[in-house]
C-alpha positions in Angstrom: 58.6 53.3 8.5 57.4 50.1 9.8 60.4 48.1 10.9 60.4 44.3 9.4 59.2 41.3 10.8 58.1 37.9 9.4 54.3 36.5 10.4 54.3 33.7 13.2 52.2 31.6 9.9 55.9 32.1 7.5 57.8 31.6 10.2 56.1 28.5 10.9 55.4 27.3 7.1 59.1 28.3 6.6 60.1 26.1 9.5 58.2 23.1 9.0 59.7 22.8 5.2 63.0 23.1 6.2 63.4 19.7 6.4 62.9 19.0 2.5 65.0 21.7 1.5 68.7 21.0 0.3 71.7 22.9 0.9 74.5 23.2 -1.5 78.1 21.3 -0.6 80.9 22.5 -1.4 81.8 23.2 -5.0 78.4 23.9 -5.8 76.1 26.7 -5.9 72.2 26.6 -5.3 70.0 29.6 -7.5 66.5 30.6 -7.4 65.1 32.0 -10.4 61.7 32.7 -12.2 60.9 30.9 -15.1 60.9 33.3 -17.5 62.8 33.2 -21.3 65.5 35.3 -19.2 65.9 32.3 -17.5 66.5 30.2 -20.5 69.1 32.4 -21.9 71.4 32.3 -18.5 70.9 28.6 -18.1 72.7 28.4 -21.6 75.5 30.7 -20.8 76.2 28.9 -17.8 77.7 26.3 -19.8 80.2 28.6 -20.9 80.7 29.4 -16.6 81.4 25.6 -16.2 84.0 25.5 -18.8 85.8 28.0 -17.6 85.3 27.1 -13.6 85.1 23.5 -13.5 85.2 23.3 -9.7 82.0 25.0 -9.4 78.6 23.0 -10.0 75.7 25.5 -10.7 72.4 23.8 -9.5 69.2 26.0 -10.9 65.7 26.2 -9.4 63.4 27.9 -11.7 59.9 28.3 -10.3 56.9 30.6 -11.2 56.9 33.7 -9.6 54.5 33.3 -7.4 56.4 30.6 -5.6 60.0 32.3 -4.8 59.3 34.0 -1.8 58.4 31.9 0.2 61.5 29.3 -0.7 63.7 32.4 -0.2 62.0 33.2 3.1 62.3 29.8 4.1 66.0 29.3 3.1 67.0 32.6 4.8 65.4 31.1 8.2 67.4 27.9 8.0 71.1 27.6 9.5 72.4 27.3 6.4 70.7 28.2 3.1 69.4 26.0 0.9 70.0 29.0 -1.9 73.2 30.6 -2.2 72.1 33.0 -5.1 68.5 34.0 -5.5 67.1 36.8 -7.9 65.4 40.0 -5.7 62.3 41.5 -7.4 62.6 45.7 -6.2 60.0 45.2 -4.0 61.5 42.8 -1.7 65.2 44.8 -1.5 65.1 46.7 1.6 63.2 44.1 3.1 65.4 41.3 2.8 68.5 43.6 3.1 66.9 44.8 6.4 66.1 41.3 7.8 69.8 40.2 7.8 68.9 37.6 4.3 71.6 39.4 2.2 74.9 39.4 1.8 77.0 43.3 1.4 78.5 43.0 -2.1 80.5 46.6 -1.8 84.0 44.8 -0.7 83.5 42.2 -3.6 82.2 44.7 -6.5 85.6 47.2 -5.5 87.7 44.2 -5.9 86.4 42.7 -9.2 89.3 43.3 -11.6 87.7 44.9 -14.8 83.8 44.6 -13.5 82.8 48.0 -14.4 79.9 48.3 -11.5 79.6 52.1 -12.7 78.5 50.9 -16.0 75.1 49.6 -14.9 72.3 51.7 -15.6 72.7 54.0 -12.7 68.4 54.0 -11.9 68.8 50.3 -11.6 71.7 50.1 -9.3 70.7 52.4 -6.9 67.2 50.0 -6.1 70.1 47.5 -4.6 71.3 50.0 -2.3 70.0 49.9 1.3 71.3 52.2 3.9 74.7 53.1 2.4 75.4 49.0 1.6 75.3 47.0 -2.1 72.9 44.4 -1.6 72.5 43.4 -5.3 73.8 44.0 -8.8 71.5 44.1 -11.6 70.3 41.0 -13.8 67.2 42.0 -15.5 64.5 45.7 -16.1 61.5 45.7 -16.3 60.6 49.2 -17.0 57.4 50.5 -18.5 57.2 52.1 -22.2 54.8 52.9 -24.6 54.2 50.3 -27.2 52.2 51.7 -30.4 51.5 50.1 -33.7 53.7 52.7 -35.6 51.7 52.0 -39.1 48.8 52.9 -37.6 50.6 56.3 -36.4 52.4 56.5 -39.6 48.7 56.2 -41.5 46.7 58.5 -39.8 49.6 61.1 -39.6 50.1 60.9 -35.7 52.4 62.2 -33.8 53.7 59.9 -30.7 52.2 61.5 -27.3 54.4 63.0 -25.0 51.6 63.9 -22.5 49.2 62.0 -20.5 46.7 64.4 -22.0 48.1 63.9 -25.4 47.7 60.1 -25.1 44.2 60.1 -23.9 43.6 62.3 -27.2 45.1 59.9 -29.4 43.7 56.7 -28.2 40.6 58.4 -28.4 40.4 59.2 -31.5 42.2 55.7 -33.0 38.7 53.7 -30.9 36.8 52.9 -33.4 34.1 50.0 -34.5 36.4 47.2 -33.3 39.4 48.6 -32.7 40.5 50.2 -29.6 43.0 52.8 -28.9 44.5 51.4 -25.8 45.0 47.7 -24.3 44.8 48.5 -20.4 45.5 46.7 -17.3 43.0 47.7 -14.6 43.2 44.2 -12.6 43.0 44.3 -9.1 46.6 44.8 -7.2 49.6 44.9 -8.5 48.5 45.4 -12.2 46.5 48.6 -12.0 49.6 50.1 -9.2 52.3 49.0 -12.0 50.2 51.0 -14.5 48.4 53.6 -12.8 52.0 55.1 -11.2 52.8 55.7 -14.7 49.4 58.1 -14.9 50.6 59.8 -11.5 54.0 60.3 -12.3 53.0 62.1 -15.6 50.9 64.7 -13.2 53.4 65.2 -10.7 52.6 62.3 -8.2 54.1 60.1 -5.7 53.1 57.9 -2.8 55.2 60.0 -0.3 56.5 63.6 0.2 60.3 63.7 0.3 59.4 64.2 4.0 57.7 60.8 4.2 54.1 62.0 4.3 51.6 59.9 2.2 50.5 62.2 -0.3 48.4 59.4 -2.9 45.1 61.3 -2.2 45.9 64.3 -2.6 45.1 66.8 -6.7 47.8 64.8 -8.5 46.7 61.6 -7.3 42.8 62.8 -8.5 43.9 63.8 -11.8 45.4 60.8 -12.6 43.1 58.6 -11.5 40.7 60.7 -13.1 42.4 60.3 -16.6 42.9 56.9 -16.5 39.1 55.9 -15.3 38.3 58.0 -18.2 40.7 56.5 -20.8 39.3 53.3 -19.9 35.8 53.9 -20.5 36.2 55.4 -23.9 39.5 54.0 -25.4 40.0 50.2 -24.1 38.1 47.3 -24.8 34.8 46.7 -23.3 34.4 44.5 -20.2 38.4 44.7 -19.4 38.0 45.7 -15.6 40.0 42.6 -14.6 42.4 42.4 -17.4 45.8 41.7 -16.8 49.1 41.8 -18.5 48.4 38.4 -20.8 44.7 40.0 -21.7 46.6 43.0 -22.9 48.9 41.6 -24.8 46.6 39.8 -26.5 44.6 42.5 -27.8 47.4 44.3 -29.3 49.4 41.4 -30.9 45.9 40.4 -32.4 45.3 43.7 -34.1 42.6 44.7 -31.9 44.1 47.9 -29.6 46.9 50.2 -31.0 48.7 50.9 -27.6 50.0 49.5 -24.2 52.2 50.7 -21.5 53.8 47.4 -20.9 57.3 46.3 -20.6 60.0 47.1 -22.9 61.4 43.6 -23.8 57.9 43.0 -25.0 58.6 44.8 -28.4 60.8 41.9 -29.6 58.3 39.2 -29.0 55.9 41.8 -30.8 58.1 41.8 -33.9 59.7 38.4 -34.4 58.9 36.6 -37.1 56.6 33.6 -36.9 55.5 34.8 -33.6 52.6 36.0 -31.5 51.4 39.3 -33.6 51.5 36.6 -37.0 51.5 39.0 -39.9 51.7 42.4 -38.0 55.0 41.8 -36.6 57.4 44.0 -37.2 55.0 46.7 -36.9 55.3 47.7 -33.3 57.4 51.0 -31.6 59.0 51.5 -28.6 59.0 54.4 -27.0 58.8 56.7 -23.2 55.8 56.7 -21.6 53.8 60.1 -22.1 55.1 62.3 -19.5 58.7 61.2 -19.6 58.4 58.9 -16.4 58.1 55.6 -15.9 57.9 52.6 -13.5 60.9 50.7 -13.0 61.5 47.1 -12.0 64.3 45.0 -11.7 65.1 41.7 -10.8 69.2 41.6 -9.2 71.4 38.8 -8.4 71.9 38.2 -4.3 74.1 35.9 -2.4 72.3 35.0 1.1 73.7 36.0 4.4 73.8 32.1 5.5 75.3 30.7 2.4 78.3 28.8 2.6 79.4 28.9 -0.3 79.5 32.5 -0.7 82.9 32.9 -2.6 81.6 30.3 -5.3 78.8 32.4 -5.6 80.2 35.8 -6.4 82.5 33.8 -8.8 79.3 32.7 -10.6 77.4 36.4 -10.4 80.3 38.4 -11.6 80.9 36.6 -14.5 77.4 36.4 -15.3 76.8 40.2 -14.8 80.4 41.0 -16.4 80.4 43.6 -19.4 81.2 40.7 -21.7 78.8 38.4 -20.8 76.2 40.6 -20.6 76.7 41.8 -23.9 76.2 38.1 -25.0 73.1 37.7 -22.7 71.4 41.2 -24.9 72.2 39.7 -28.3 70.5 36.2 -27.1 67.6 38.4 -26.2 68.1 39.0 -22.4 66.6 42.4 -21.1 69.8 44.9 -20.8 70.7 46.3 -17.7 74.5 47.8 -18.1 75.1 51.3 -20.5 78.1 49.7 -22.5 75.3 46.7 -24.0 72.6 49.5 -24.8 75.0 51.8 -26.7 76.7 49.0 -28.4 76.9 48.8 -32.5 77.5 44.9 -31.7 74.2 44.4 -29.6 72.2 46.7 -32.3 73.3 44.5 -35.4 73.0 41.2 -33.9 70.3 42.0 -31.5 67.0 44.7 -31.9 68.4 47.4 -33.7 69.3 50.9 -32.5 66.2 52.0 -32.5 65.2 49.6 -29.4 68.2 50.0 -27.4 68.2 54.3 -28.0 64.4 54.3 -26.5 64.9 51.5 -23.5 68.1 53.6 -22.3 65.6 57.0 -22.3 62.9 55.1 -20.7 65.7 53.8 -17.9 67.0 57.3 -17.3 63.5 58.7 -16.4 62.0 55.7 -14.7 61.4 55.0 -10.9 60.6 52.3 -9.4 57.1 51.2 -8.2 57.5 50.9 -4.2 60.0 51.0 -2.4 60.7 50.1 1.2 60.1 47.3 4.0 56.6 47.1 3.2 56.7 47.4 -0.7 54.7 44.6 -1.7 52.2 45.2 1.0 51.6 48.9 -0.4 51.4 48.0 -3.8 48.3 45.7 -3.2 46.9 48.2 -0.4 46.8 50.9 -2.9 45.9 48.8 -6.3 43.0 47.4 -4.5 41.4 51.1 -4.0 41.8 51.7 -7.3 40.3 48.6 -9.1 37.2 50.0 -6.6 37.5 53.3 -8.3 37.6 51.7 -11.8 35.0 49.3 -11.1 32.6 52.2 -9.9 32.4 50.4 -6.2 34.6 53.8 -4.9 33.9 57.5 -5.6 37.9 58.3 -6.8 38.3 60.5 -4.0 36.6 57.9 -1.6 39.2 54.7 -3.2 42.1 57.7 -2.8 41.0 58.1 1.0 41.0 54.6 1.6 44.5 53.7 0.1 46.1 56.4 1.8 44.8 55.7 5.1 45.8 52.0 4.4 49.4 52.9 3.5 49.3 55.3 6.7 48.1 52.5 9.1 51.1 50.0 7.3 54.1 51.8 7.7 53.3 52.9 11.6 
């Protein structure tokens, strides 16, 4: 695998904004975080934290995604960091744990009285796991499902698909005038990899061999891009191409496709009351993605290797990760991450219902997660740009196949 190393252009953006960057003093604790409802809910809680440890000042940055990278590159560069906590999307774990960013966690999980680390789901704390070290504990999932509007299913008398082939049947047969049978998300990048992997993993696919060989042009890899090219010309809304996740969720909570494979903590916003779907809430399933396997992402809680306040902020992440807290987090409508919440009669009643909990903890157990690696996010758009090509008719599917795998080959020398 190619080993990790920054470009002289971060290094030197990084560098040159040091100066406007403040660290944390002590007593106080710096986080990065995207500004997401998430977000939201563990700003409230941490008025409970500062009750409870009143010699700790919790100072948030929440930001658009887009944005946190390079603030965490350019706080891990810096002497000392200007963010003592910051949230790690999946894709940037073995990099950052490989660059020397992160701090192990092992020696301060084993010694949390009552923390329960073997509670979390066990898919989601593995991704935090680099070379035999903890670098992370879980905060948030963003695994794939199947969303469906179930009275359309229950109307018509259909069964939920548990193959790919299945699903390309039923969406099918449920376009029609101007509904569609599936919302899709064939933009360019990361979109079409986070939803395309899906497609492979149903027909047997990866990106590499367990022996490390690049295998994403290879029958599986043709199949499923072959399904899903297909599936988009006869099932999803005309001129989509470029649609993204917001374009897809806008066709389904308007009433105009009957299924997505989208994120599981959608289905609440689907349903509540007063809310985007209007008078078809309540309406919407959950369940696995046909095939049984799905794409996993997670966001975890990190302290960084140059912090100073490092104590202070493993204080503030184990409380906020605890199995009590997180049980609150659930119930306020934070994505689940730990076995105990999901299986909880509590968190059902006050929070989604069974129902929801039941189908997120299946899709968790067979979910992996999109890339993985030092060069993750470099992969991800490497391969998702071939097969935009391929959708958009620019490639021949084995030509856009070629071309990715010869990209990811030339990346990871």
């Amino acid at each position: 695998m190619k080993k990790f190393k920054l470009s002289t252009a971060i290094v030197a953006v990084a560098w040159a904004t040091l100066s406007t960057l403040q660290v944390a003093q002590a007593g106080e604790i710096n986080i990065i975080m995207e500004e997401v409802p998430d977000y939201d809910i563990v700003e409230k809680l941490t008025d409970q934290f500062t009750e409870q440890n009143p010699g700790i000042t919790v100072n948030f940055d929440a930001m658009p995604f887009d944005a946190m990278r390079d603030k965490i590159l350019t706080s891990s560069l810096a002497p000392s960091a200007t963010y003592d906590v910051i949230i790690i999307d999946n894709p940037w774990t073995d990099e950052f744990a490989r660059a020397g960013f992160l701090e192990p966690l092992d020696s301060l999980i084993s010694s949390q009285d009552g923390y329960a680390y073997d509670d979390f789901v066990p898919a989601l704390a593995d991704i935090s796991k680099v070379d035999g070290s903890i670098y992370g504990v879980p905060y948030y999932n963003y695994a794939l499902g199947l969303i469906v509007r179930q009275d359309i299913f229950d109307s018509k008398g259909i069964a939920i698909p548990k193959t790919i082939e299945d699903y390309m049947s039923v969406v099918k047969s449920l376009t029609n005038g101007d509904m569609y049978g599936a919302a899709m998300q064939p933009q360019k990048g990361y979109k079409i990899m986070e939803e395309w992997k899906n497609w492979l993993y149903a027909n047997g696919g990866e990106l590499f061999d367990d022996a490390g060989n690049v295998i994403i042009n290879n029958q599986a890899a043709i199949d499923a891009l072959n399904q899903y090219i297909e599936t988009h010309g006869e099932a999803a809304p005309p001129n989509s191409a470029n649609w993204g996740f917001d374009e897809a969720l806008r066709s389904v909570s308007s009433g105009k496709s009957a299924t997505m494979l989208s994120y599981n903590w959608m289905l609440p916003a689907l349903n509540a009351k007063g809310g985007m779907s209007g008078d078809l809430a309540g309406n919407f399933t959950l369940h696995e993605v046909p095939g049984g396997k799905s794409v996993l992402g997670l966001w975890s809680w990190g302290i960084t290797a140059n912090s100073d306040n490092k104590d202070d902020a493993w204080t503030f992440i184990s409380w906020i990760s605890s199995p009590e807290v997180a049980k609150q987090r659930a119930i306020m409508g934070g994505a689940p991450v730990r076995n105990s919440v999901m299986n909880s009669s509590e968190v059902w009643e006050k929070g989604y219902g069974e129902a929801y909990y039941s189908a997120l903890a299946n899709i968790l157990d067979g979910s992996a997660p999109l890339s993985s690696g030092n060069n993750a996010e470099e992969l991800i758009e490497i391969v998702g740009t071939e097969l935009s090509a391929a959708v958009t008719g620019q490639k021949s599917v084995k030509e856009a196949l070629d071309a990715a795998a010869n990209g990811v080959e030339r990346a990871i020398k």
